[in-house]
N, C-alpha and C positions, 0 to 999 in steps of 0.2 A: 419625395420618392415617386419615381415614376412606376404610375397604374396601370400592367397589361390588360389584354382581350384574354392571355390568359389566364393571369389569375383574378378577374372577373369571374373566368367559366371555375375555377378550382373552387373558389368560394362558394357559389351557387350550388355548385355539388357536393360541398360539406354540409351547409344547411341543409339541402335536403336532402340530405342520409340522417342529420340532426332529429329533421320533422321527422322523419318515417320511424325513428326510432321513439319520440314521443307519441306517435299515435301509436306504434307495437304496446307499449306500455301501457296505453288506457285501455287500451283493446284487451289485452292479457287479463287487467283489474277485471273488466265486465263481464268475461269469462269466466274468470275463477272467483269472484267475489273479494280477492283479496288485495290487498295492499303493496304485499311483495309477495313473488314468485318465488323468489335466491336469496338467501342472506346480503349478497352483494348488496341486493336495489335497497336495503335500507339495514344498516348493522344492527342499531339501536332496535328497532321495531322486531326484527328475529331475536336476540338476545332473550328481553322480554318477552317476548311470545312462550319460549322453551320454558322462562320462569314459570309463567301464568299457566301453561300446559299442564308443568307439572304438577302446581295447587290443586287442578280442576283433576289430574288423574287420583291424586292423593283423595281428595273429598271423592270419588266417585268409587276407590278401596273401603274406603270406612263404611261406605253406602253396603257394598257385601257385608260387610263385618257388622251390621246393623241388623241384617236379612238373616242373617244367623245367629244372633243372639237372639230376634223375634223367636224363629224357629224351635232353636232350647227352652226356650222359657215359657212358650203358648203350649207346646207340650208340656213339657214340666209341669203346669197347670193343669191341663186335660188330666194326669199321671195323678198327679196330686186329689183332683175332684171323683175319680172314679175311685181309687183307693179308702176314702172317705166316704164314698157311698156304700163300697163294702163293707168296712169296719162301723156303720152305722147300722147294716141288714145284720152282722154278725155279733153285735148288742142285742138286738130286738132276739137272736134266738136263742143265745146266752139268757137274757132275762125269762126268755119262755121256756128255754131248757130247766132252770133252776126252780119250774114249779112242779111239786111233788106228786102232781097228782097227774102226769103223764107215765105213758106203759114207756116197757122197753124199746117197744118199733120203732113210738114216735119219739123217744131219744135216739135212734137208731137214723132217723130218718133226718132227725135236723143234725145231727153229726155229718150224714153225709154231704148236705149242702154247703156249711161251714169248710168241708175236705174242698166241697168245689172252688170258695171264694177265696180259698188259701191260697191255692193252683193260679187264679184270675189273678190274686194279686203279685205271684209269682209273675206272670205273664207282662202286670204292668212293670213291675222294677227291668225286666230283662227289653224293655220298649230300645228300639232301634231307631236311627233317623241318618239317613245314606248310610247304614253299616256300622255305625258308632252308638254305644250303647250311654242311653245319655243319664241313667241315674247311677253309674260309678266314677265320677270323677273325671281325673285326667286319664284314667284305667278303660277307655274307650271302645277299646277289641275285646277283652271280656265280660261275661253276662255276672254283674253281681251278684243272682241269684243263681243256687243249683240244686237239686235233686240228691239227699244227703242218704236216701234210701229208707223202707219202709216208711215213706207220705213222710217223710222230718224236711224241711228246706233247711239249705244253709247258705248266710251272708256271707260273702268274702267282700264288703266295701271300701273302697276306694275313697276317700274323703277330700281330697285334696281340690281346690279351686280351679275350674273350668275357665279360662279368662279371655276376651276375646277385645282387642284393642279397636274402641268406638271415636276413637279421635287422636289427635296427635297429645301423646302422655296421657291418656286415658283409657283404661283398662276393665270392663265391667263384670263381673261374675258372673255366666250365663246359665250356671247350672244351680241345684239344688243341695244341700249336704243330705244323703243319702241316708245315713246314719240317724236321722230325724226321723224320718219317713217308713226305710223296710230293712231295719235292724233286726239283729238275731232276736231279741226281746218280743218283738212283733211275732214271729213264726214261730216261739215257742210257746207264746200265749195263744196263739189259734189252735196251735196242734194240742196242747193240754187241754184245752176247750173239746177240741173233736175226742178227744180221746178219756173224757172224763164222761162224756156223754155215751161213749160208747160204752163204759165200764171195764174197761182196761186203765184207767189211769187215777191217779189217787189226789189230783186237784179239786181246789175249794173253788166252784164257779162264781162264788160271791167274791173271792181273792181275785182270781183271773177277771172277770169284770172289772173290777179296779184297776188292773194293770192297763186294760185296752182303754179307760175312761185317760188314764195318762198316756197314753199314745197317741189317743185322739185329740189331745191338747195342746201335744208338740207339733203334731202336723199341721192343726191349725192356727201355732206362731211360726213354723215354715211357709204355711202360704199366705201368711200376712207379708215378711221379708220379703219371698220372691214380687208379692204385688207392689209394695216399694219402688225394689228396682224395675221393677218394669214401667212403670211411671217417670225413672229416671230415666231411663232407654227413650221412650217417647222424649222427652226435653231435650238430649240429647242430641235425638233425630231431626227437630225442630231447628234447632241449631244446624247441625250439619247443613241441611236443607237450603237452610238461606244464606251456608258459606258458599252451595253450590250455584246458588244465584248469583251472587256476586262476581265469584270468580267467572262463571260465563260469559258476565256483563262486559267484567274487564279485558277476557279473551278476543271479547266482539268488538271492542270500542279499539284496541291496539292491533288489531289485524285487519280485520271487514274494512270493504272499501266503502265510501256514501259515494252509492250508485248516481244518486242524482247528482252529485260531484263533479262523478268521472264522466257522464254522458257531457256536461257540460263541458266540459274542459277539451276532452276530445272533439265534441263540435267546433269547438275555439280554437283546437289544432290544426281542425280539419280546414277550419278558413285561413287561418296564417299559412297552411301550405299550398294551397288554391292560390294565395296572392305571391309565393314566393316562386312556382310554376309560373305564372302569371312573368314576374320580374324575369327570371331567369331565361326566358322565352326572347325577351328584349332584348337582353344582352350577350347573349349568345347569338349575334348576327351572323349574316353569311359576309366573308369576306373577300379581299380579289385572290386570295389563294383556292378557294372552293371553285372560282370560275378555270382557274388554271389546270385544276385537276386533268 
């Protein structure tokens, strides 16, 4: 086959649109850091990418859904510890109430402190956290506790399991069962308590003592449970943690260019198209047509 002048020059002009096009490409890498720009420059490597994408969005969901079950349950806890500190001051004046050798004032007087700690503990069941009432359950929008009239509270709770998904098929309980905690039994034993002290009410404080010595027992196998799982929330979290590792790793290793790589290669480009300039220069003569112009 005979070799023109011009497709000498055609070919010279495809390389280098070839080169210019490999050095656009390393140049783009150093730029953006990555590997491919377009799904085009590499199928396989976008395909995967979308995969690994989505792991790394999935574990960075669960990360919220982690953040909120902390949230429930570090309260819950605060809820639980204050409530407990209450019904420990309202023993101590139960048992000081129940001695015979105080006047009416000073039953008068610790009646109305007991009124107070009722109300506080009213205050902690009705606890809020963004708008969401977190000792009723999945019953969220209403306050489990309310004002039943003349100082009586009343329970309407919500029992049902608060569940918040900490990983892929895993599901953790974040709240407390309610019904443990600030049951009608609870507020009607404080209110007989305030009201037997007042002498309005015809309870045996040695009976009612008993009753709050069993309430004070279930609360505190409610906040042994809730310490459990919160223990298991941390493991969890541990977990998740260093799937979030990994899957980064894998996001960085099938995308991220190696910089030192691409400088290299593009240097390498840079000289094969300096020598292909270089040839193409050669061969592209002037000929006796250019003189005839």
């Amino acid at each position: 086959m005979r070799v023109t002048q011009g497709m000498l020059a055609s070919n010279s002009i495809r390389n280098l649109s070839n080169s210019y096009t490999q050095m656009g490409k390393y140049q783009d890498q150093l730029a953006t850091g990555k590997k491919i720009t377009k799904p085009s420059d590499d199928p396989v490597v976008a395909m995967k990418g979308m995969y690994y994408r989505s792991n790394l969005t999935e574990v960075e969901q669960y990360k919220r859904n982690l953040s909120e079950s902390y949230l429930w349950m570090e309260n819950s806890e605060a809820g639980i510890e204050q409530v407990n500190e209450a019904l420990q001051r309202v023993r101590e004046l139960t048992v000081q109430g129940s001695n015979g050798t105080l006047s009416e004032s000073d039953k008068e007087a610790i009646a109305r402190e007991v009124e107070q700690i009722k109300k506080d503990i009213m205050t902690v069941a009705n606890t809020q956290i963004a708008g969401r009432y977190i000792f009723n359950g999945t019953n969220t929008s209403n306050p489990p506790v309310a004002d039943g009239g003349n100082g009586a509270l009343q329970a309407n709770l919500n029992t049902n399991n608060y569940l918040v998904e900490v990983s892929r098929g895993v599901s953790l309980k974040a709240n407390i069962n309610p019904d443990n905690i600030f049951n009608q039994e609870l507020f009607d034993t404080l209110q007989g308590i305030q009201e037997t002290l007042e002498g309005i009410g015809t309870g045996d404080l040695n009976i009612l003592l008993g009753t709050l010595d069993k309430r004070l027992d279930i609360l505190s196998a409610e906040r042994s449970e809730l310490g459990a799982r919160y223990n298991r929330l941390e493991m969890v979290e541990a977990r998740i943690d260093q799937q979030e590792v990994i899957a980064t790793r894998i996001l960085s290793d099938n995308e991220d260019a190696d910089v030192e790589r691409v400088i290299l290669d593009l240097t390498t480009q840079e000289s094969i198209h300096r020598a292909a300039l270089s040839v193409g220069a050669r061969i592209i003569q002037p000929t006796l047509m250019d003189f005839l112009r």
